[in-house]
N, C-alpha and C positions, 0 to 999 in steps of 0.2 A: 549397515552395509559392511561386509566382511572386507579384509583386506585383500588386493590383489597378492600371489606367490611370489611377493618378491622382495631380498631380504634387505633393508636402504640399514647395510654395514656404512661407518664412517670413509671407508678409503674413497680418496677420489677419485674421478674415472677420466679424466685427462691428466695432464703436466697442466702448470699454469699459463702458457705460451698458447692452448688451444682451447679453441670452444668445446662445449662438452655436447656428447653425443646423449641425448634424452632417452631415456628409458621409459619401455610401457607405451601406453595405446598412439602416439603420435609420432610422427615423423619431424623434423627439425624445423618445417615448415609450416605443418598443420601447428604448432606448439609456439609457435612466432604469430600465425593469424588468431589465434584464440589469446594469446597475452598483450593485442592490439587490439583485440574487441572487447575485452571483458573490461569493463570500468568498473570493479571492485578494486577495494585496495591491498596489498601484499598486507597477508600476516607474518611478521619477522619477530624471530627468537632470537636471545642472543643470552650472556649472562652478567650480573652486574659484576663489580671489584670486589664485593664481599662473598662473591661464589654463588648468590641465587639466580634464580629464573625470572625471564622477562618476557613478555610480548606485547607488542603493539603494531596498528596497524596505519600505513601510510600511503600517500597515492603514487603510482609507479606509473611508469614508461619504461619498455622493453626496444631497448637499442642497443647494438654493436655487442653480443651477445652477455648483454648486463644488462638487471634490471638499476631504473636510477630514479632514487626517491628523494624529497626537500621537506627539509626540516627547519626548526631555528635551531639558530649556531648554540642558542641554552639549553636544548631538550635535553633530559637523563639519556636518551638513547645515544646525541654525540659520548658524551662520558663512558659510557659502559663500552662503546663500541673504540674510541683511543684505547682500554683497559687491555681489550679484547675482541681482535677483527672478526673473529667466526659469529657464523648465522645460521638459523635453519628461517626456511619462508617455505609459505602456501600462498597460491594464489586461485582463488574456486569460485564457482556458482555456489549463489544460497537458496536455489531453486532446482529443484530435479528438474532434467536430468541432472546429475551432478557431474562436474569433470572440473579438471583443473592442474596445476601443475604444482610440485615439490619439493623441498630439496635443500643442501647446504652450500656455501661458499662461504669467499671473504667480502668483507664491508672497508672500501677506504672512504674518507672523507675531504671534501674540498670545499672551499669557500666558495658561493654565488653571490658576488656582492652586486649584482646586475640582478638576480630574481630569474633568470631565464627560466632554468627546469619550473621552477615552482609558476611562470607565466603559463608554459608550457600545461603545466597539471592544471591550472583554473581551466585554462580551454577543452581541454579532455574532460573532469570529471564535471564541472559545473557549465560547462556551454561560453565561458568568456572570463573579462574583467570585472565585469559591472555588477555587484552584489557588494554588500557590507561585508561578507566574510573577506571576501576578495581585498577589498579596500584593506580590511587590518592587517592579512597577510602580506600587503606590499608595501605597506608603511615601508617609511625610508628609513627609519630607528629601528629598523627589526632585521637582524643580520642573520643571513637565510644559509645555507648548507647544503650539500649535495653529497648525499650516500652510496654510494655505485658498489652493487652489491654483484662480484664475479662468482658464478654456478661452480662449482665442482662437482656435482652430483644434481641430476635431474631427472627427476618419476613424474609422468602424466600420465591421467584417470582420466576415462569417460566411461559412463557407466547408463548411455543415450540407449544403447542395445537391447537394453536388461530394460531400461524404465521408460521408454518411448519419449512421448511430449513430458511424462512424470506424474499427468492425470488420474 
């Protein structure tokens, strides 16, 4: 699939004070209902302290126009991300049709010493608490993290026109 005409330059396209105006196939709304339904997790870029590249993927929640992802308080990604707030994230279907949304911002970091967001994500992406993954991640020794990753720049794709169901 070709790229859409559109050229995602570094410059922001708000001031940090406002939410940012999405660029490409969605409206501010349609691009909020589809990063409420998709239970995929954000792929986020960032770079380490020694100048390379990174990506990995984590479970999000799109509120208050931030997506907000949970980690532990030891993961390489807190580190790289105190080095260096910038981010580039995807968040897509891995199923035609394909669509999904783009983009870079900042990453601050917070403590969740209560587990909320990461409560939060077991109900979203797995249906509850009650699972052994679930269990490890809420251990009470395990000091959780909250990454609130604010947009500067947003591009959403759908490409449902072009490839129907994608059958």
């Amino acid at each position: 699939m070709g790229e859409e005409s559109t050229r995602d330059d570094p410059t922001p396209d708000t001031a940090d004070d406002q939410p940012v105006t999405p660029r490409g196939a969605w409206t501010r709304a349609e691009m909020g209902d589809f990063l409420d339904s998709a239970t995929v997790p954000i792929r986020l870029g960032c770079t380490t302290p020694a100048g390379g590249l990174w990506m990995l993927s984590l479970w999000y929640r799109y509120r208050d126009d931030a997506f907000h992802c949970a980690t532990s308080a030891t993961a390489d990604i807190v580190r790289y991300l105190d080095a260096d707030d910038r981010v580039s994230f995807e968040v897509s279907v891995n199923e035609p049709p394909y669509r999904g949304v783009r983009g870079f911002g900042r990453a601050t970091i917070t403590p969740d010493p209560e587990k909320d967001l990461l409560t939060d994500l077991l109900q979203r992406y797995l249906g509850g608490t009650d699972s052994p993954l679930a269990d490890s991640l809420l251990d009470e020794s395990r000091e959780e993290v909250t990454i609130r990753i604010d947009p500067q720049k947003l591009y959403c794709w759908d490409y449902s026109d072009r490839m129907g169901d994608g059958a």
